[in-house]
C-alpha positions in Angstrom: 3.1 -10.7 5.8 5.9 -7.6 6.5 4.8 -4.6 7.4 3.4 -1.8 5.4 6.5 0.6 6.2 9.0 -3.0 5.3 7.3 -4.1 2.2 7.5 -0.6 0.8 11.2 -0.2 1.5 11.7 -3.4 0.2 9.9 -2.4 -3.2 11.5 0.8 -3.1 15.0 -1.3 -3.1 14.0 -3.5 -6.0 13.3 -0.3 -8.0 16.5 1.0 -7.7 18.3 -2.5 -8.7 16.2 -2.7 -11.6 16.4 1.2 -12.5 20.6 0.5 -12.7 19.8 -2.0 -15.4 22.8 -4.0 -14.9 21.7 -7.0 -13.3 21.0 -10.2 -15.7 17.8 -11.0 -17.3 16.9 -13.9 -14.7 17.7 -11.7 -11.7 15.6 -9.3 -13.0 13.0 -10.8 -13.6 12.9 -12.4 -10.2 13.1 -8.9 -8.8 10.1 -8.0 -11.1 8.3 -11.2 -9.6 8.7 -10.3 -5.7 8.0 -6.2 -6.5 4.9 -7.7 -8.4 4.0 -9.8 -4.7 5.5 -6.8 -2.3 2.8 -4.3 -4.4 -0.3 -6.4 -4.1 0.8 -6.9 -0.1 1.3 -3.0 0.2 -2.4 -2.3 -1.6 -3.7 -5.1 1.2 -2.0 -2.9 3.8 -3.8 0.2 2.3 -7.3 -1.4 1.6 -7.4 -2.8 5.6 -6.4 0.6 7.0 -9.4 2.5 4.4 -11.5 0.1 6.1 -10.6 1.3 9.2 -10.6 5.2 8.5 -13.5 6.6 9.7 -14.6 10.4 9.3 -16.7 12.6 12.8 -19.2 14.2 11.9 -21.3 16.7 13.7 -24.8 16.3 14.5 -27.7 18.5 14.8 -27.4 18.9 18.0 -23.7 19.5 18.3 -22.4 15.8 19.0 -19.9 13.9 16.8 -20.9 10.8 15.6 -18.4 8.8 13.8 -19.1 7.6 10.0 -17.6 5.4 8.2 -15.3 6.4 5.4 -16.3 6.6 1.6 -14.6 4.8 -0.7 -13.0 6.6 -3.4 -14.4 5.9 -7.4 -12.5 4.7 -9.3 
């Protein structure tokens, strides 16, 4: 799996191609097919680094302890 940073530039490329709208139908819809793949890789990416965030926070007496991060609802 690419990086975060390459699959996004690599979706962000695809965009643009199929934005133009001149490529054929079956180019297109190959582009649509590996944007579709690069987008799940890139919410993997995200969802591993959420599980890695974590948030201090101060105790009574003045020490940080470190939490783990809530998970946004949806």
């Amino acid at each position: 799996m690419a990086s975060f940073e390459e699959s996004l530039k690599r979706l962000e490329k695809i965009v643009e191609q199929m934005e133009r709208g001149d490529l054929p139908l079956e180019d297109s819809i190959k582009l649509f097919e590996e944007g579709m793949r690069l987008s799940a890789e890139c919410k993997e990416h995200l969802e591993q680094a959420e599980g890695k965030v974590q948030i201090l926070m101060k105790q009574r007496d003045g020490s940080m302890r470190a939490e783990p991060f809530p998970p946004q609802k949806s």
